[in-house]
N, C-alpha and C positions, 0 to 999 in steps of 0.2 A: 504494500500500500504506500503510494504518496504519503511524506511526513504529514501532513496536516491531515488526512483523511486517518490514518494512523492513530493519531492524535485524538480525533475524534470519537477512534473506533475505540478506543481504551476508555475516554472519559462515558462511553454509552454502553457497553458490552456487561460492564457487573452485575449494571440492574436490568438488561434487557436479555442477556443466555438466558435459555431455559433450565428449570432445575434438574439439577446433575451435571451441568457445567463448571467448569472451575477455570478464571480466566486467571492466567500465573505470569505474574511481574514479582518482580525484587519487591515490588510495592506491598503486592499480595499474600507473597508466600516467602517471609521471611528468611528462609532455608533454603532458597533459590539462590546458587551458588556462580551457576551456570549460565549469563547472564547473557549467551547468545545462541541463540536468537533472544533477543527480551523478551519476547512474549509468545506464550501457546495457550492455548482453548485444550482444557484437560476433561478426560470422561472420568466421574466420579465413578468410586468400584469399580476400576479398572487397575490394572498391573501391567507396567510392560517396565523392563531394565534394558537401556542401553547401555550399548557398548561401550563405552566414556562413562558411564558410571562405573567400570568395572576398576576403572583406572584411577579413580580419585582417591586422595586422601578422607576424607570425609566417610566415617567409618560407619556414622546411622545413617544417612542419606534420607533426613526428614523432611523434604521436599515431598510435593504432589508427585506422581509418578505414573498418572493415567494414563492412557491411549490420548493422542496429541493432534496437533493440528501445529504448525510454526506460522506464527503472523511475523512477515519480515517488512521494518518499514525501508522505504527506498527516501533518498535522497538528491538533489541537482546536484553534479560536481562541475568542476570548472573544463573547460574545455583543450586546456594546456597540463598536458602529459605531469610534468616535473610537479604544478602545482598542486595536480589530483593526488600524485605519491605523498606529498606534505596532508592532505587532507585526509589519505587514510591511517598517515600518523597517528592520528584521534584515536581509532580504533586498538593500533596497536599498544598503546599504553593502556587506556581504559581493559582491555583483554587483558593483560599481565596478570592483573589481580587473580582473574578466572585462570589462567593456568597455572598461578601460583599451587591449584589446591592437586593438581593433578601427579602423578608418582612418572617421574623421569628419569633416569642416568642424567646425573647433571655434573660438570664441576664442580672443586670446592667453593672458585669465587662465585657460580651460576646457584652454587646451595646455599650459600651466604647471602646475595641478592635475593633470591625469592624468601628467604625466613625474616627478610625487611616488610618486603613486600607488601604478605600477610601482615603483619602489624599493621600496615596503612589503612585507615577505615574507609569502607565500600565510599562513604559519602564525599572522601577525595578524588574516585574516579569516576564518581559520579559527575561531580562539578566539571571535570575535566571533559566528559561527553558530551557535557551540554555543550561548552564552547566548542566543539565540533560542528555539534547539531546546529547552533549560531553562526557560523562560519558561512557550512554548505547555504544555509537557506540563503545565501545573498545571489546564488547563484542560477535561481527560479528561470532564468530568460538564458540561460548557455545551451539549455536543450540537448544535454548530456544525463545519462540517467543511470544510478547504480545503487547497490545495498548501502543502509544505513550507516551510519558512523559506527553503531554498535555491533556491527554484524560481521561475521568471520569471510562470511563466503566472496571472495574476492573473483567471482565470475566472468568480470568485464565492464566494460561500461557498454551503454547504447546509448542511440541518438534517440530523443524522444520520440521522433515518431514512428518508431516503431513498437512504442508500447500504446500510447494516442491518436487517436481516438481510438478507447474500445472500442469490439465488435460484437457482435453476440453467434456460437456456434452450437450447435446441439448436440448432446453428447446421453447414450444411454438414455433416450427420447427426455432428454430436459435440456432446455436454455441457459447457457453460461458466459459470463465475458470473457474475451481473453484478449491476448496484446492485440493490435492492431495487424501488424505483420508476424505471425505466428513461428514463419519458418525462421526469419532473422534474430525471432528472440531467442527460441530454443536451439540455434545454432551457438549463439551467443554463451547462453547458459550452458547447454553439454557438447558442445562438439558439433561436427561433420557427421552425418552417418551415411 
């Protein structure tokens, strides 16, 4: 989702899922350690363990841990290579924290830096996402388009239009939106096939 649409969808989603939903932010579920994607739509009484959970330090893993959904928000980036790499910056420190908690072969200096890390409280990297989030949004009219400041997947950038205008395609006899140019986006995202 568009930041602002994103934006939207979180400030309307807690009261308006249906019951047995469980919409999971840092916000919501304390114990959310895992902070990308930032957000999923979780089925209550459900179970599922991924694989990255198997890997953390975090030994009760008291987070929700339903059957998911990932809401990724997207963001404008700039149109100039070198200063897209500065703006995914953001991402890469804000992430630190979250792979702090994870079990690695690391160095002694690389195990001496993350046991810092951890002491930094979430609400330092948090601050530090926003002004990412603040950054990109100046960039509304470059009409370049990629995952959130907070988000791992480093898939590519697109040209907006080929996510805009939706279109609508029928799938399993139901109506759904999807990018604009379908084949440029999903070449985009996985490859050539």
């Amino acid at each position: 989702m568009l930041r602002k649409d994103y934006k939207k969808f979180l400030s309307l989603a807690q009261s308006k899922l249906p019951t047995g939903m469980f919409l999971q932010t840092s916000k919501t579920d304390k114990f959310y350690f895992r902070r990308s994607p930032p957000c999923k739509v979780r089925l209550d009484g459900t179970y599922i363990l991924e694989k990255w959970d198997l890997d953390t330090i975090q030994p009760d893993l008291q987070y929700h841990q339903g059957l998911f959904v990932d809401i990724f928000p997207m963001d404008f980036y700039s149109k100039n290579r070198l200063f897209r790499a500065f703006e995914r910056s953001f991402y890469k420190v804000y992430c630190s924290k979250m792979q702090s908690f994870y079990k690695k072969d690391r160095s002694a200096l690389k195990t001496f830096i993350v046991s810092i890390i951890r002491k930094i409280p979430w609400t330092f990297f948090e601050a530090y996402r926003s002004l990412g989030i603040a950054l990109l949004s100046k960039n509304k009219k470059s009409g370049v388009v990629g995952f959130g400041s907070e988000v791992s997947l480093e898939l590519g950038y697109q040209n907006s239009d080929n996510l805009f205008p939706l279109k609508e395609l029928m799938f399993e006899g139901k109506s759904f939106f999807v990018p604009n140019n379908t084949e440029a986006w999903l070449e985009c995202r996985y490859g050539i096939t």
